[in-house]
C-alpha positions, 0 to 999 in steps of 0.5 A, a space after each residue: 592550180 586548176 587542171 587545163 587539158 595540153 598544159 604544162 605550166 606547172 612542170 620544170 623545163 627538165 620534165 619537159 626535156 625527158 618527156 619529149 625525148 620519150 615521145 620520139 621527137 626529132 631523130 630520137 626514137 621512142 623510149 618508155 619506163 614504167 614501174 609495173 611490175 613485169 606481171 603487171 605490165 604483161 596484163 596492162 597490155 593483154 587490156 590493151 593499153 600502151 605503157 607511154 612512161 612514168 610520170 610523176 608530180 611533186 608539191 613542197 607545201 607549207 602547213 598554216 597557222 591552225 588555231 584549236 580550241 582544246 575544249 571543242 570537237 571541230 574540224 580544222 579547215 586550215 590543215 584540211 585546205 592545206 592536205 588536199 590542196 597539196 595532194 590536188 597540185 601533184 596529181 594535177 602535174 602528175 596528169 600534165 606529165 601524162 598530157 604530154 606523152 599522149 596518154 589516156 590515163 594513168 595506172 598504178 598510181 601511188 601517193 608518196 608523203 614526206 616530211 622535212 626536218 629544214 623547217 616546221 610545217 613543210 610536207 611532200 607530196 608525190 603522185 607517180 604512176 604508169 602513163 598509158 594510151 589505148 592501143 585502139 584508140 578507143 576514148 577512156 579519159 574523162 567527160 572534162 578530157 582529163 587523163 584517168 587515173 587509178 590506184 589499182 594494180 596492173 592485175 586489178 586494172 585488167 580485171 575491171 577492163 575485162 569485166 566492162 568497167 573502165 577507171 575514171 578517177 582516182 577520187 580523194 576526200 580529207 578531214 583534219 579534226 580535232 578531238 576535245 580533251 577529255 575534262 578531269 571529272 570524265 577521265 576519273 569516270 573511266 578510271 578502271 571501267 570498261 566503257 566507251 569514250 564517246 568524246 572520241 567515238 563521235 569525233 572519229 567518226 564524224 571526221 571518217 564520214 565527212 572524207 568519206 563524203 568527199 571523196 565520193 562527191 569527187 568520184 561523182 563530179 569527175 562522172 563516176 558510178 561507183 568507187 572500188 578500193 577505198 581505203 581509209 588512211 589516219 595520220 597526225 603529221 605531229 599536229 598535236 595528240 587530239 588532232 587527227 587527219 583522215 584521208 580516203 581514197 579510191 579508184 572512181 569507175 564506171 561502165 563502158 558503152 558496149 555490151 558486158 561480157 559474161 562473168 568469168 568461172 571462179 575456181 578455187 585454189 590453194 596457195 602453196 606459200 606456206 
């Protein structure tokens, strides 16, 4: 579903319903809720933002037929389709939730993932996140008037704002690959012996580069500089002992059109948390 600015074709009436009770229409005032923390609400605020409301997206996905060749190293574009196909749908509906409250962006955001024991093949997908709107006015969504979104904390997001960056994007990139099985002669090789199983070396490493290299085109596409916070996930989703999937992920950013203000002082601390 590709994302369009103002719709909401993706979202059950009842989100309707709940989201426009929160924006104040009729004789209903405004109403937010928010899963920041107070700390992380108190600094979204001090960076000027409005929290508007928790949003959320939700994609029940069934997995395709994949076939693997035990004896090649190969990625398995079906379950790769399928992974970020999945996570694109509930962001997608995650950001229409954000679209109908007014809001420039999304904070805080966190993908959830479930698997269901009813029937093989099925996983969850959630995004949720704090949808917020500038108090000023000033414009922070993206070039194709997409809400923004990012994986930061309340803190991190204040820290970006306050050092002139601003959040774009919350940029994925997946792989799904599977890794040859090692041959009878090449496991007897390494029976006792410190040596480097290269079948696996390369796989996992060609699988990491090939997410990584997607989720900076994706940073790049949606108008970002750079990517903060990246972090590499692995999962198997119970697709067999070779196969492997690789999800990265990150905040896309870039800088905002005004003057940088001066780094701030850093000072040493010691915690007191033992």
């Amino acid at each position: 579903m590709a994302y369009q600015p103002g719709s909401s074709a993706g979202l059950p009436p009842g989100a309707l319903e709940r989201l426009r009770g929160m924006r104040g229409e009729g004789a209903k005032p405004k109403f937010f809720t928010s899963d920041l923390s107070v700390d992380e609400f108190v600094l979204v605020r001090r960076a000027g933002f409005v929290p508007l409301g928790l949003v959320m997206g939700s994609c029940i996905y069934h997995v395709g037929f994949q076939w693997q060749n035990w004896n090649t190293s190969q990625e398995l574009q079906v379950l790769t389709q399928a992974m970020y196909g999945a996570r694109e749908l509930a962001m997608t509906r995650m950001e229409e939730e954000a679209d109908l409250l007014g809001a420039d962006g999304v904070v805080g955001v966190r993908l959830e993932f479930k698997n269901y024991a009813f029937e093989e093949n099925v996983l969850e997908f959630q995004a949720l996140g704090t949808a917020v709107r500038h108090e000023a006015g000033e414009h922070y969504r993206t070039h194709d008037n997409r809400p923004f979104t990012s994986d930061l904390s309340g803190q991190d997001f204040w820290k970006l704002i306050e050092i002139g960056y601003r959040p774009v994007t919350l940029a994925m990139g997946a792989c799904v690959y599977h890794i040859r099985h090692m041959g009878l002669m090449q496991s007897l090789k390494t029976m006792g012996r410190n040596t480097e199983l290269t079948i696996y070396s390369e796989a996992t490493y060609t699988a990491r580069e090939l997410a990584l290299e997607r989720m900076q085109a994706e940073a790049a596409e949606r108008g970002g500089s750079g990517i903060v916070g990246v972090r590499v996930e692995e999962s198997t989703w119970g697709w067999g002992a070779n196969a492997i999937e690789f999800f990265a992920i990150g905040t896309a950013v870039v800088e905002l059109d005004q003057p940088k203000p001066e780094l701030p002082t850093t000072v040493m601390t010691v915690g007191l948390n033992a």
